[in-house]
Every structure is written in structure tokens, then in C-alpha cells.
N, CA, C and O atoms as a Tripos MOL2 file, in Angstrom:
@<TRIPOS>MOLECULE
protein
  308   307    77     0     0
PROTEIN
NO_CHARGES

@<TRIPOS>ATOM
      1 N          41.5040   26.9450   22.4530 N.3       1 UNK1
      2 CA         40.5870   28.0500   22.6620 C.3       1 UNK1
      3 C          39.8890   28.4380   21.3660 C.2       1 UNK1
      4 O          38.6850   28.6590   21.2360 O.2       1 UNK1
      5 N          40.7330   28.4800   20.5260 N.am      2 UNK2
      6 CA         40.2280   28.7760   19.3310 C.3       2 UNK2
      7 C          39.3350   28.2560   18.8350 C.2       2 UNK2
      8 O          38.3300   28.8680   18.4710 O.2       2 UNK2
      9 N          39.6020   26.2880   18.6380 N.am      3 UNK3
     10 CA         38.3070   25.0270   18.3690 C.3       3 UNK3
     11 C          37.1940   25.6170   19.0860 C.2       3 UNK3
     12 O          36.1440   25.7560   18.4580 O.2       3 UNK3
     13 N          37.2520   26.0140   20.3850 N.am      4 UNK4
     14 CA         35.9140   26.0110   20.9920 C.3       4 UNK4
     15 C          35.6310   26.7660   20.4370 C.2       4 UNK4
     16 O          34.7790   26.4570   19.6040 O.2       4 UNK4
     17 N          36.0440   28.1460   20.4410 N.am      5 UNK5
     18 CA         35.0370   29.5190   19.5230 C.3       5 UNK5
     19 C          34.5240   28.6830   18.7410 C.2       5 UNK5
     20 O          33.5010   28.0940   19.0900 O.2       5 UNK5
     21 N          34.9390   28.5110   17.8700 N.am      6 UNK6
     22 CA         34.5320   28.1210   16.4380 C.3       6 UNK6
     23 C          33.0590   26.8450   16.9370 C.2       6 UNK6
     24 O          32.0450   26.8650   16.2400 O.2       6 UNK6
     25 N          33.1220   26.1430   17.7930 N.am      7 UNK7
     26 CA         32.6670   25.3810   18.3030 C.3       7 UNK7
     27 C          31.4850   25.9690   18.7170 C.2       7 UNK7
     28 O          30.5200   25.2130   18.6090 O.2       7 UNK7
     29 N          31.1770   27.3680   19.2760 N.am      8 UNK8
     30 CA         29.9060   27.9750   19.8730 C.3       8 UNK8
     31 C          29.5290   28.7140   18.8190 C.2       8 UNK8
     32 O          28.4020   29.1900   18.9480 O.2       8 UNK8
     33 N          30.3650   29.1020   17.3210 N.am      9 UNK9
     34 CA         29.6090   29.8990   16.4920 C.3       9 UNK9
     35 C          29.1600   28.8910   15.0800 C.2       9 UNK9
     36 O          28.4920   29.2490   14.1100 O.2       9 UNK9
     37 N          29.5950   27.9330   15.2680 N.am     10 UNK10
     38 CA         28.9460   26.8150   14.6210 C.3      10 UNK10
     39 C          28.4120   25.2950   15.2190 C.2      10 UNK10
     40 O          29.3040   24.4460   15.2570 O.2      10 UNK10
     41 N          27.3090   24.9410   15.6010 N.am     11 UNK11
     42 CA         27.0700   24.2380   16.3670 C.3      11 UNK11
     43 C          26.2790   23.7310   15.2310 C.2      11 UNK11
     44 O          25.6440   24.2600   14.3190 O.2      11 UNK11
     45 N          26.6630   21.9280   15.7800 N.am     12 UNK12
     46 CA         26.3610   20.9090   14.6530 C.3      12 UNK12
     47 C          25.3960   19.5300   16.1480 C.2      12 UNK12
     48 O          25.7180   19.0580   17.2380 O.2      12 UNK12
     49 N          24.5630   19.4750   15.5030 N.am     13 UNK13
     50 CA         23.5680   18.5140   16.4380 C.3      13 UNK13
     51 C          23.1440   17.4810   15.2190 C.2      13 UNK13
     52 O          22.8750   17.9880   14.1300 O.2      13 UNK13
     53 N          23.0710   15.9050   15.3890 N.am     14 UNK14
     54 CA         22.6590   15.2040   15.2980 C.3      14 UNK14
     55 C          21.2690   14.9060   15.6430 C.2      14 UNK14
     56 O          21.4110   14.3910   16.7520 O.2      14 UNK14
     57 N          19.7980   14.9040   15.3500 N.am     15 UNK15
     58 CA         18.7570   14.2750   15.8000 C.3      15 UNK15
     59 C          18.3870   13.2190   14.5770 C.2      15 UNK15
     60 O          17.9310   13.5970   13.4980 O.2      15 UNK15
     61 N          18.7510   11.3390   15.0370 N.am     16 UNK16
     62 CA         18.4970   10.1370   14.0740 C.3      16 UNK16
     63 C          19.7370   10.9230   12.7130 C.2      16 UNK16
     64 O          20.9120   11.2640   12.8480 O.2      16 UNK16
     65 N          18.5280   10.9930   11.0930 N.am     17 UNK17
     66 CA         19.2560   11.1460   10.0920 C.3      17 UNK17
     67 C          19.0950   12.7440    9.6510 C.2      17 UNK17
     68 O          19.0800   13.0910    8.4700 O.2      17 UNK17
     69 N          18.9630   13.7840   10.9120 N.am     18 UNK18
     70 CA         18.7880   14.6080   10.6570 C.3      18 UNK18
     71 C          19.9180   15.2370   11.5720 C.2      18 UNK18
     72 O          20.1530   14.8600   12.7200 O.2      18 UNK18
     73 N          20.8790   16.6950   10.6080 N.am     19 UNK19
     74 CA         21.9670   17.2040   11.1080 C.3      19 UNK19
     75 C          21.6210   18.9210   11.0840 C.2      19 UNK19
     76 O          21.4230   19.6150   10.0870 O.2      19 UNK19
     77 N          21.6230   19.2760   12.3180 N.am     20 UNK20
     78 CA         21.2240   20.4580   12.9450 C.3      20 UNK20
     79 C          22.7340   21.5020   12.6030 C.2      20 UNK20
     80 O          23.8500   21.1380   12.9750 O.2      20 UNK20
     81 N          22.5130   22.6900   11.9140 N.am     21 UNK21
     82 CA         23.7640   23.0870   11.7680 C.3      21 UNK21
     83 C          23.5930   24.3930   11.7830 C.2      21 UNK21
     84 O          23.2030   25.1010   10.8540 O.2      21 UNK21
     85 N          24.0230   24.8430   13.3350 N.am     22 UNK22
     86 CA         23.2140   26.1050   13.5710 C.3      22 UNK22
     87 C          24.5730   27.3930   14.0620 C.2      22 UNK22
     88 O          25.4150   27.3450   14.9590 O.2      22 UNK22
     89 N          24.2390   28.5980   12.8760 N.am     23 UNK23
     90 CA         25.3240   29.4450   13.0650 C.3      23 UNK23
     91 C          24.8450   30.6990   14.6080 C.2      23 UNK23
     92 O          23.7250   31.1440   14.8630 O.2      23 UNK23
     93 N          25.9680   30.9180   15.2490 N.am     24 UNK24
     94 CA         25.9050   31.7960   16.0470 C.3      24 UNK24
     95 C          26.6620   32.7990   16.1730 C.2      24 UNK24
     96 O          27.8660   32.5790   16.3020 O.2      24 UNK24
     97 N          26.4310   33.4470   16.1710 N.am     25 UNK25
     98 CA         27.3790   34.8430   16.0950 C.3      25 UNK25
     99 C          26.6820   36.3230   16.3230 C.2      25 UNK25
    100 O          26.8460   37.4060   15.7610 O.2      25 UNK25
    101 N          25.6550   35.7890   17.6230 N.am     26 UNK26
    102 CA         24.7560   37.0260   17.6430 C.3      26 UNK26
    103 C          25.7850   38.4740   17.6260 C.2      26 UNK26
    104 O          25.2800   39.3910   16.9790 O.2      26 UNK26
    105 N          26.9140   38.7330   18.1430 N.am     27 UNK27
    106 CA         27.5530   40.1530   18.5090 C.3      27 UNK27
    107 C          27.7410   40.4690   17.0770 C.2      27 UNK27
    108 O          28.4860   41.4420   16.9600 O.2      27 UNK27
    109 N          27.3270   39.9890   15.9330 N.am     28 UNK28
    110 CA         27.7350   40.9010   14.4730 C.3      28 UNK28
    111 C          26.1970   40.2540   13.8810 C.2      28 UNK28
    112 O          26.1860   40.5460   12.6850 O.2      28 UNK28
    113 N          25.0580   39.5920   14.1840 N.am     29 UNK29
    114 CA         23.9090   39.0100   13.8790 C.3      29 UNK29
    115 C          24.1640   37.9210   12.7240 C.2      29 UNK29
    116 O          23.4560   37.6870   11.7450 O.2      29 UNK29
    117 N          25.5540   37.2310   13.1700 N.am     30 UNK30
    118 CA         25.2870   35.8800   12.5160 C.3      30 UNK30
    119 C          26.1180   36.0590   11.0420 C.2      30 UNK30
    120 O          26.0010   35.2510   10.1210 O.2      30 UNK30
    121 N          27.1320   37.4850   10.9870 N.am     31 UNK31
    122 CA         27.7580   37.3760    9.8640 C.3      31 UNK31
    123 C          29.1330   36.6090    9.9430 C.2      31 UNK31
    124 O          29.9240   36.6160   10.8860 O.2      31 UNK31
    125 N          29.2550   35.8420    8.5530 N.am     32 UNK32
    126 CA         30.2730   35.1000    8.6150 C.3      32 UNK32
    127 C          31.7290   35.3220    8.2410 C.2      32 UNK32
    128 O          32.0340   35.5460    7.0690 O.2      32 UNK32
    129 N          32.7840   35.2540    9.3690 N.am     33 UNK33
    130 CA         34.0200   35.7210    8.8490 C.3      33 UNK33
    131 C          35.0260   34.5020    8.3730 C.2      33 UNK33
    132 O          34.5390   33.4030    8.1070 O.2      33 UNK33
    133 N          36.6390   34.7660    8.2600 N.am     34 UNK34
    134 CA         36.8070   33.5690    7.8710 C.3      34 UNK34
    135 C          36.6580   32.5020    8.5040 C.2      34 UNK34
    136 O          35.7530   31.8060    8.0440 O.2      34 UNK34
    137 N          37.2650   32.0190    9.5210 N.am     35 UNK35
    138 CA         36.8000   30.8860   10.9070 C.3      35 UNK35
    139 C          35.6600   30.2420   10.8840 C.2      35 UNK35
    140 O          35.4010   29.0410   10.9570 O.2      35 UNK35
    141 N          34.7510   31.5440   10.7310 N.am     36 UNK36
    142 CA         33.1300   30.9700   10.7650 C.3      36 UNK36
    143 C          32.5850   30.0150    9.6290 C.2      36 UNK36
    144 O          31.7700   29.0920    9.6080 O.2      36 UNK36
    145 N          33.6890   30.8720    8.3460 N.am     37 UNK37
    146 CA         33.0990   30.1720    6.7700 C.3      37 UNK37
    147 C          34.0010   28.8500    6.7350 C.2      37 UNK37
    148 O          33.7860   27.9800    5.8900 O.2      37 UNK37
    149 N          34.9650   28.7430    7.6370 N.am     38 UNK38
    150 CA         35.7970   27.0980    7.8830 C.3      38 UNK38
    151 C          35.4170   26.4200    8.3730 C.2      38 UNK38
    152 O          35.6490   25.3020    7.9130 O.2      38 UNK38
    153 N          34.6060   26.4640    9.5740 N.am     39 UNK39
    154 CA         34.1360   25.7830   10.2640 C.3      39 UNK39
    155 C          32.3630   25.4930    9.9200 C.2      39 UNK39
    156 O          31.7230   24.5600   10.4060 O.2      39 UNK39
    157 N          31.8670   26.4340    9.0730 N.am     40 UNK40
    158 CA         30.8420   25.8830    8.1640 C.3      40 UNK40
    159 C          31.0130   25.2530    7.3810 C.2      40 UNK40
    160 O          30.1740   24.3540    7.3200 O.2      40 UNK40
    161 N          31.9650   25.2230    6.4210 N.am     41 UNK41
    162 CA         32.5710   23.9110    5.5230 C.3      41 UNK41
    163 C          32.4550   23.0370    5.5930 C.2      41 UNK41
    164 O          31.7830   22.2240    4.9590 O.2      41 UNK41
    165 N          33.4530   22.9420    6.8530 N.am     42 UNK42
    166 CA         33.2960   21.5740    7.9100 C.3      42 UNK42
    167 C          32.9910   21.0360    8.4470 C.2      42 UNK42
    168 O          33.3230   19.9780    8.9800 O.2      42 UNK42
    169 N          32.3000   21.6150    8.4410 N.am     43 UNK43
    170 CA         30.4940   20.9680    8.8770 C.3      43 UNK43
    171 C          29.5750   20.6950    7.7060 C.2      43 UNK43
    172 O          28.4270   20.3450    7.9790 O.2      43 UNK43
    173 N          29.8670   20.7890    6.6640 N.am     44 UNK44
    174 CA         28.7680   20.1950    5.8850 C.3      44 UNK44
    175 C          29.5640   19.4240    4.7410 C.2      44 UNK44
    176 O          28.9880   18.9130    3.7810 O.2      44 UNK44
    177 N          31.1310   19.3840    4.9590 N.am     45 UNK45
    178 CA         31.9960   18.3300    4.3760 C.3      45 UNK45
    179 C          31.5840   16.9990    5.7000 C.2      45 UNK45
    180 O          31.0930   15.9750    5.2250 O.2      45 UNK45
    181 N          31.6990   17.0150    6.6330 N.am     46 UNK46
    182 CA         31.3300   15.7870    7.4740 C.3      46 UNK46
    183 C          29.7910   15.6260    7.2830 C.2      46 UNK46
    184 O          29.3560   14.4770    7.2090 O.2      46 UNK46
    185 N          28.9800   16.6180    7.2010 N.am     47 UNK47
    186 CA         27.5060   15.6360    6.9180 C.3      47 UNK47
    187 C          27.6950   14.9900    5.5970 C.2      47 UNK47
    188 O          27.2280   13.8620    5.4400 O.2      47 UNK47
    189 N          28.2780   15.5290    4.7070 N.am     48 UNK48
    190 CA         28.3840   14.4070    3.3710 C.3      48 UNK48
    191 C          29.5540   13.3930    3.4960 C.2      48 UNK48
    192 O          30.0060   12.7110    2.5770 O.2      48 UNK48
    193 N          29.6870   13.3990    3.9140 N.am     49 UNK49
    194 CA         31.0150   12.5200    4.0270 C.3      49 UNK49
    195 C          29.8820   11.2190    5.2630 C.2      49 UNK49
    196 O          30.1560   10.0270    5.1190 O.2      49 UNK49
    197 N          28.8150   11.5590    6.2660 N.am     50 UNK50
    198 CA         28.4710   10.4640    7.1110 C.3      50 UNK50
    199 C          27.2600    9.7870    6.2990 C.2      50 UNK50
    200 O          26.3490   10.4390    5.7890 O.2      50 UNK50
    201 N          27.3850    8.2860    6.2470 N.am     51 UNK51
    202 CA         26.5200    7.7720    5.6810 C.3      51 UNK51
    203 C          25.2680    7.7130    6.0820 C.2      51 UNK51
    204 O          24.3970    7.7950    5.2160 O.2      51 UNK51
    205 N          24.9070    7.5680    7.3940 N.am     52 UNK52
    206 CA         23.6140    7.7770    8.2430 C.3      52 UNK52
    207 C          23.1600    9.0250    8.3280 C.2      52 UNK52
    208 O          22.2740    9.0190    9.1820 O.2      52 UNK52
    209 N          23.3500   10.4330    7.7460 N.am     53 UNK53
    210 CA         23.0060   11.4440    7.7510 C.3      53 UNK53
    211 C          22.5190   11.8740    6.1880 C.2      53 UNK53
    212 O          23.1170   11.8780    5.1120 O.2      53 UNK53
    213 N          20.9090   12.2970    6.6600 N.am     54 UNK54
    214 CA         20.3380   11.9710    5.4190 C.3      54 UNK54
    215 C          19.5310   13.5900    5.1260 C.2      54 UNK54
    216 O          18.8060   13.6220    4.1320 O.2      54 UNK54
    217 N          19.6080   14.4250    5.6630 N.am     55 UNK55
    218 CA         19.2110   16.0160    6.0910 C.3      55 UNK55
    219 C          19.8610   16.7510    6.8770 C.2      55 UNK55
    220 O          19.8720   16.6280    8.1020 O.2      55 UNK55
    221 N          20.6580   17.8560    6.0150 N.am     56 UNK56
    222 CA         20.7890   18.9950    6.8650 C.3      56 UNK56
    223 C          19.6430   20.2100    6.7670 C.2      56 UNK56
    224 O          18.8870   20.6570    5.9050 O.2      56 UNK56
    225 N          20.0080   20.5080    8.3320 N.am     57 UNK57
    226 CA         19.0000   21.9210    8.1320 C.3      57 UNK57
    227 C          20.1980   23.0440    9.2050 C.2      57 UNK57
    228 O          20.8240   22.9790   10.2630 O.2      57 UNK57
    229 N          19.9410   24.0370    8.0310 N.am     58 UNK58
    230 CA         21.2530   24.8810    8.5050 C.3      58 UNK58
    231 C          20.3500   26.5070    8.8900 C.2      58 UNK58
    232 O          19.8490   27.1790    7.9880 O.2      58 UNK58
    233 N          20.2820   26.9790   10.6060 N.am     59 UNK59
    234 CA         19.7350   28.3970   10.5210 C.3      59 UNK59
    235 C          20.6850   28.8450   11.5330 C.2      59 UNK59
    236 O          21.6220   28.3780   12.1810 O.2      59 UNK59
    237 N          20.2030   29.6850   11.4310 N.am     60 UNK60
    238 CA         20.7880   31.2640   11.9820 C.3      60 UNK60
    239 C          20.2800   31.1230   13.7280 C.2      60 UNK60
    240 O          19.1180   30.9010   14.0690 O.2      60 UNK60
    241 N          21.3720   31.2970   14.6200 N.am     61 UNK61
    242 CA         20.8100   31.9830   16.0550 C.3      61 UNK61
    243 C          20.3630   32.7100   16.5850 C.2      61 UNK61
    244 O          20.8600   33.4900   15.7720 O.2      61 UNK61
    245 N          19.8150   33.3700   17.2690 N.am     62 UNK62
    246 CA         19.3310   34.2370   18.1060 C.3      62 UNK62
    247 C          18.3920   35.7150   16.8620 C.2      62 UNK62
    248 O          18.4360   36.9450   16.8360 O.2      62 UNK62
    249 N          17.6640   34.6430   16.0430 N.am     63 UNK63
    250 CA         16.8330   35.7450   15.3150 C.3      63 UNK63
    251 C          17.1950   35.9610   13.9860 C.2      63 UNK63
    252 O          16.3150   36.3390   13.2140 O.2      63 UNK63
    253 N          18.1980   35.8110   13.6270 N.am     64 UNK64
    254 CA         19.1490   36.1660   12.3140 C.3      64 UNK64
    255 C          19.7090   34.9830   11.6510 C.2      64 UNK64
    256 O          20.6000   34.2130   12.0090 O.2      64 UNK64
    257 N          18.9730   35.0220   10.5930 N.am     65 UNK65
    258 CA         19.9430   33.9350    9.5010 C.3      65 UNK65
    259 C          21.5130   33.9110    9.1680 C.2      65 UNK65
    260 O          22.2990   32.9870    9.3770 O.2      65 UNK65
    261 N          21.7710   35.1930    8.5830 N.am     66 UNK66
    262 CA         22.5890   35.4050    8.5320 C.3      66 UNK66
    263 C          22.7820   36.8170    7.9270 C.2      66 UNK66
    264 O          21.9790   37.1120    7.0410 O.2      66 UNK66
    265 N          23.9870   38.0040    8.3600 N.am     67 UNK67
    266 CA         23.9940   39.0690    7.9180 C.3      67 UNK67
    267 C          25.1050   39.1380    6.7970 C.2      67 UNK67
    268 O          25.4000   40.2790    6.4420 O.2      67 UNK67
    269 N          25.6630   38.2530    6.2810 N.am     68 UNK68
    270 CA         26.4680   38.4620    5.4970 C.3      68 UNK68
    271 C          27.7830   37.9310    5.7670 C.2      68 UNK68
    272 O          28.0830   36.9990    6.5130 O.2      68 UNK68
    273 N          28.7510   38.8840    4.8330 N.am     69 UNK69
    274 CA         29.6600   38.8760    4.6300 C.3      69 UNK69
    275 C          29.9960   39.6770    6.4240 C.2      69 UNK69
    276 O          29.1580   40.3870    6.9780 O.2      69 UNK69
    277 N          31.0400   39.4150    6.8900 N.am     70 UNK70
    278 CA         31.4590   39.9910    8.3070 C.3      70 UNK70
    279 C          32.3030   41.5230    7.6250 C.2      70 UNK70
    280 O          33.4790   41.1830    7.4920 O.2      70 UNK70
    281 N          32.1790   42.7390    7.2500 N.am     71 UNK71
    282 CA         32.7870   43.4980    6.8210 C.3      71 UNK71
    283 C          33.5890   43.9900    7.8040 C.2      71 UNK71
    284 O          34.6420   44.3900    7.3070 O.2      71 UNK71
    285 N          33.5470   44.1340    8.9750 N.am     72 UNK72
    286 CA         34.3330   44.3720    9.8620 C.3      72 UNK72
    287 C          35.6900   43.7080   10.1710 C.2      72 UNK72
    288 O          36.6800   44.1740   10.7360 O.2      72 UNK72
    289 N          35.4010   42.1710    9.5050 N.am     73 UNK73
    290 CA         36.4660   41.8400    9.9250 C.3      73 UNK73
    291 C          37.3880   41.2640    8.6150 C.2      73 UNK73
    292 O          38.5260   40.7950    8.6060 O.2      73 UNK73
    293 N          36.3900   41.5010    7.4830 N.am     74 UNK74
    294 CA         37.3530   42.1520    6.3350 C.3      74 UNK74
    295 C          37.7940   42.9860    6.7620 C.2      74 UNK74
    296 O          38.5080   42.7260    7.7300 O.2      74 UNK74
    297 N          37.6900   44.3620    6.3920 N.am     75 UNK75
    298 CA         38.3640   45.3210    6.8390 C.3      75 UNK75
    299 C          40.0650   44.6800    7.4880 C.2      75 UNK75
    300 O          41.1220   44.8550    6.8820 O.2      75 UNK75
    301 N          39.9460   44.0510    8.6290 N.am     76 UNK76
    302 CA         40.9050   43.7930    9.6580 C.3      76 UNK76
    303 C          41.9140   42.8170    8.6670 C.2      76 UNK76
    304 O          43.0610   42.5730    9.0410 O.2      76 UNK76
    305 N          41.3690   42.2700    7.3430 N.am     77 UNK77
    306 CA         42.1850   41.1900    6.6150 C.3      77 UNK77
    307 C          43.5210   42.2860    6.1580 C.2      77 UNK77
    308 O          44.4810   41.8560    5.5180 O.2      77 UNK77
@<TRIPOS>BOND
     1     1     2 1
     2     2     3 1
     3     3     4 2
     4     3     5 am
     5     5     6 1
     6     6     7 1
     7     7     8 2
     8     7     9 am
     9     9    10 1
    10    10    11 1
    11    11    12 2
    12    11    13 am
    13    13    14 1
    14    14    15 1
    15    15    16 2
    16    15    17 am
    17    17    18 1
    18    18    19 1
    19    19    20 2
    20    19    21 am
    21    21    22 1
    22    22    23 1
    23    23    24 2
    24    23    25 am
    25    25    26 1
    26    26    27 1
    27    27    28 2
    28    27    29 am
    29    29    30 1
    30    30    31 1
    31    31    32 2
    32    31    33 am
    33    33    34 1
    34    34    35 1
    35    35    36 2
    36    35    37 am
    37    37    38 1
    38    38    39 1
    39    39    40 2
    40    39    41 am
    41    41    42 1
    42    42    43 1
    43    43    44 2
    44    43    45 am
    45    45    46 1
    46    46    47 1
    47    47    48 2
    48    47    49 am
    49    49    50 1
    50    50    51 1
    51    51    52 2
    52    51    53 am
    53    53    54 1
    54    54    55 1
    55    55    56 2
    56    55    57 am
    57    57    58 1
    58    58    59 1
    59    59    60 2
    60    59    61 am
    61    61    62 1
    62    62    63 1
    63    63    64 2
    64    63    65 am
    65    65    66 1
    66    66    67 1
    67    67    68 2
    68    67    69 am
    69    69    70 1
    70    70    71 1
    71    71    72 2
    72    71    73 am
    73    73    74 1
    74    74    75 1
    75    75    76 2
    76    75    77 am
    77    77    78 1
    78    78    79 1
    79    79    80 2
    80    79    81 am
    81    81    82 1
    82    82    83 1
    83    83    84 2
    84    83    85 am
    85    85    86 1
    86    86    87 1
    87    87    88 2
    88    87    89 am
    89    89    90 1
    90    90    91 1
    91    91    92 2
    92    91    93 am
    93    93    94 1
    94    94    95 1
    95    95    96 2
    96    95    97 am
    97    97    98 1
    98    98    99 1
    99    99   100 2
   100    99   101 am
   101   101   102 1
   102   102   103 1
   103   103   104 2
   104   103   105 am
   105   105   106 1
   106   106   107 1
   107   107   108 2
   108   107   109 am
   109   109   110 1
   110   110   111 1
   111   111   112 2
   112   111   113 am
   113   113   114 1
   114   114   115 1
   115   115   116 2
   116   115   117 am
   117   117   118 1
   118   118   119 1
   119   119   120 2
   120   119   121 am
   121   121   122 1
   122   122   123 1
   123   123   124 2
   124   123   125 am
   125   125   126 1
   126   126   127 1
   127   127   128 2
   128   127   129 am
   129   129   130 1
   130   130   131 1
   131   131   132 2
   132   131   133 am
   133   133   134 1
   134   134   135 1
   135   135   136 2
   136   135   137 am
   137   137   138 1
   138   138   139 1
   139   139   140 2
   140   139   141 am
   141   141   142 1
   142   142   143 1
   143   143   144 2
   144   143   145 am
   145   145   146 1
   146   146   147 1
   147   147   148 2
   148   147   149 am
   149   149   150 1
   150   150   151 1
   151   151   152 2
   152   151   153 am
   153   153   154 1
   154   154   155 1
   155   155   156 2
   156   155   157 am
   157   157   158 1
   158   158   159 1
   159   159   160 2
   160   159   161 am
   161   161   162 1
   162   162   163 1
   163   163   164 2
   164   163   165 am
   165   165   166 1
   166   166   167 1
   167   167   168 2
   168   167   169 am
   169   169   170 1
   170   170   171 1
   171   171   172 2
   172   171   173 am
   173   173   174 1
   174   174   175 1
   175   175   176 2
   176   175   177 am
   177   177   178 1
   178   178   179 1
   179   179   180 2
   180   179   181 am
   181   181   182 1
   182   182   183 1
   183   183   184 2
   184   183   185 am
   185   185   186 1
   186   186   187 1
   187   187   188 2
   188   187   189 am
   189   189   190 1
   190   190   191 1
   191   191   192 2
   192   191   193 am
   193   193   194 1
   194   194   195 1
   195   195   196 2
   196   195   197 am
   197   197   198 1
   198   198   199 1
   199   199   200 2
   200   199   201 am
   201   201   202 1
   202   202   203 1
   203   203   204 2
   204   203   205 am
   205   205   206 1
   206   206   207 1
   207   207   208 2
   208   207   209 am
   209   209   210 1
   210   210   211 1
   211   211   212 2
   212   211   213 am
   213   213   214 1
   214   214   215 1
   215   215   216 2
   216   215   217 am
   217   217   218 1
   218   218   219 1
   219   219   220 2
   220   219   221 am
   221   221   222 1
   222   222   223 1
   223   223   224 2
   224   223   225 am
   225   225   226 1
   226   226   227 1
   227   227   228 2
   228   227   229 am
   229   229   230 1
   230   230   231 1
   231   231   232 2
   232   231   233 am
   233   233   234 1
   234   234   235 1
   235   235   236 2
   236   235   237 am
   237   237   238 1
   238   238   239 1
   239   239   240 2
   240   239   241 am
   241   241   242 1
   242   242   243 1
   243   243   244 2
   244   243   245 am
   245   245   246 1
   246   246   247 1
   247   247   248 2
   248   247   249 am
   249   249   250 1
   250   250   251 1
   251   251   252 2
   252   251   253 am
   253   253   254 1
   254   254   255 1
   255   255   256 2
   256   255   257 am
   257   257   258 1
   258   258   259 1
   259   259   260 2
   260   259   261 am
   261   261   262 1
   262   262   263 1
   263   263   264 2
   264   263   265 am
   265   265   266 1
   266   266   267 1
   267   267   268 2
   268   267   269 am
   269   269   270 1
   270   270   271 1
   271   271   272 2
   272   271   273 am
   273   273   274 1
   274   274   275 1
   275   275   276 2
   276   275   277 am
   277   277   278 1
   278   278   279 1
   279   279   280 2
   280   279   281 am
   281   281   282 1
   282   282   283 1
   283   283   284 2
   284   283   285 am
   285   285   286 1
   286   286   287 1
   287   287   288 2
   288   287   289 am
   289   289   290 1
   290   290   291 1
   291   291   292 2
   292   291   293 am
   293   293   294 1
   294   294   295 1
   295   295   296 2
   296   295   297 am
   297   297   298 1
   298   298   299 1
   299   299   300 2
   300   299   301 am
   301   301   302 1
   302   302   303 1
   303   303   304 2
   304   303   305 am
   305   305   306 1
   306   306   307 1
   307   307   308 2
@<TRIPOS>SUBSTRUCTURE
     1 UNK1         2 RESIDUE 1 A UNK
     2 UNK2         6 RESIDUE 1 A UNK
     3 UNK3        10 RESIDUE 1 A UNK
     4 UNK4        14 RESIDUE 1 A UNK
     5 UNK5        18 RESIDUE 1 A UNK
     6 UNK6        22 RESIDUE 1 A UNK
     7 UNK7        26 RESIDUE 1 A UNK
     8 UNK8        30 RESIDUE 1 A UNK
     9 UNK9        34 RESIDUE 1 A UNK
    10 UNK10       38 RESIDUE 1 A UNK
    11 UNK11       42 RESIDUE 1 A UNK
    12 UNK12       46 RESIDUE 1 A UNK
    13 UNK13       50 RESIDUE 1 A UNK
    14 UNK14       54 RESIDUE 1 A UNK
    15 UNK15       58 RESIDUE 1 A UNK
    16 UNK16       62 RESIDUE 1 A UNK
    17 UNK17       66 RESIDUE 1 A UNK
    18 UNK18       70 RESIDUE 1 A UNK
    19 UNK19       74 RESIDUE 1 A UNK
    20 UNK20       78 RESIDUE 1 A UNK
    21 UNK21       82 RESIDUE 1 A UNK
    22 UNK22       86 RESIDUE 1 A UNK
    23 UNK23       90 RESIDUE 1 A UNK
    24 UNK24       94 RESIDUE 1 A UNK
    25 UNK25       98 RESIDUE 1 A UNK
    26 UNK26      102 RESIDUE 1 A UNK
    27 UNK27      106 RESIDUE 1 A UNK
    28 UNK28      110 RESIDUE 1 A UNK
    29 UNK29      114 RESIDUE 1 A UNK
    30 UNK30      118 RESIDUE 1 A UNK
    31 UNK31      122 RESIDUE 1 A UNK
    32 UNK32      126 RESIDUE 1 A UNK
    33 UNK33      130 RESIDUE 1 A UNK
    34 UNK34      134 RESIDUE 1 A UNK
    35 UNK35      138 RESIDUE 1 A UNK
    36 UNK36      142 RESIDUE 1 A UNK
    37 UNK37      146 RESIDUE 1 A UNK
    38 UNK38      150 RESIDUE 1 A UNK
    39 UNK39      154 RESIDUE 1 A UNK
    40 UNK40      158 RESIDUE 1 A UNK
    41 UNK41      162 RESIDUE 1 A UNK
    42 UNK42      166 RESIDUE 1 A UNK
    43 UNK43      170 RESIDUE 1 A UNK
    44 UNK44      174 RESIDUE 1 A UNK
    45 UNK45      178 RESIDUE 1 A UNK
    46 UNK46      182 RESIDUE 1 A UNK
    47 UNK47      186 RESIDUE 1 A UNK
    48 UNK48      190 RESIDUE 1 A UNK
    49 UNK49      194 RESIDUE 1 A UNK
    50 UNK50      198 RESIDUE 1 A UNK
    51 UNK51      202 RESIDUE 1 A UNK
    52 UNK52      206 RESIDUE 1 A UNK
    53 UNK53      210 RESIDUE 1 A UNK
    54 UNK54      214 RESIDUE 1 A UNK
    55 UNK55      218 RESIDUE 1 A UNK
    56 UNK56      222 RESIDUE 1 A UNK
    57 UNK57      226 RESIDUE 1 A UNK
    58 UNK58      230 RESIDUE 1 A UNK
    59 UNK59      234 RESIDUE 1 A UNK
    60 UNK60      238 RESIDUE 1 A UNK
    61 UNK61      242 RESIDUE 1 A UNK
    62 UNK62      246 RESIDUE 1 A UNK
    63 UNK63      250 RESIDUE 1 A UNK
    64 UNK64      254 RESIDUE 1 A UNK
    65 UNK65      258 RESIDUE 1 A UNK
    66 UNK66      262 RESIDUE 1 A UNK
    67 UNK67      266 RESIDUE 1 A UNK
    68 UNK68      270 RESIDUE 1 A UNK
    69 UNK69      274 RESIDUE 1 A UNK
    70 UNK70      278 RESIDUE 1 A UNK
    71 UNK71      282 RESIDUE 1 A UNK
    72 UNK72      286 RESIDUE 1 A UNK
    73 UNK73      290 RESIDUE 1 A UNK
    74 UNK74      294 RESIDUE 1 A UNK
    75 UNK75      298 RESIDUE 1 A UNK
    76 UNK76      302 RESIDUE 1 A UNK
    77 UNK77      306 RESIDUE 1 A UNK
């Protein structure tokens, strides 16, 4: 359950040598907590790590790049 979250707030697309790496997290506008900042990692440790991947382009979902730091869920650390 968990993989998938992480799976819908970081979504990684392939188009040819170009790697789509798109954060979602509209309910806080795309701020990143820890999970989110692991699974962004890891996603751009596997685009360097694939030899046929020659561009990432990394944005924000639903309007928002990104709002930051997730303070809310600092707080909760």
C-alpha cells in the first residue's frame, strides 16, 4: 500500500530518451515529505543509473511545482 502511495505522488514516465518525473501531492500543493523526498531520489538515482535515458524533466502536478518543505508533516516527525 505504501509502494503505491509513493507510486501516485511520484510518477516516473518514459517517452524514447526522455524521463517524465512528475510530483503529485495536490492535498498539501506538491510539498515534499519524507517518502516523497525517497521516492524522488529514486527516481532520479534510476534515471542515472539507465543508459538509454538521456533527459529528465521533473514538474509539479495539478498547478504547483512544488511548495516546499511539507511542514505539517515535520511537525508530526
Amino acid at each position: 500500500a505504501l509502494i503505491d502511495a509513493m507510486q501516485q505522488q511520484v510518477r516516473i514516465e518514459r517517452e524514447g530518451p526522455v524521463t517524465v518525473v512528475t510530483l503529485s501531492r495536490p492535498e498539501v500543493r506538491n510539498a515534499v515529505d519524507t517518502d516523497t523526498a525517497r521516492a524522488l531520489h529514486a527516481a532520479f538515482l534510476a534515471f542515472d543509473d539507465d543508459p538509454d535515458a538521456r533527459v529528465a524533466v521533473f514538474h509539479g502536478d495539478h498547478g504547483h511545482f512544488c511548495a516546499g518543505w511539507d511542514l505539517q508533516a515535520g511537525a508530526r516527525m
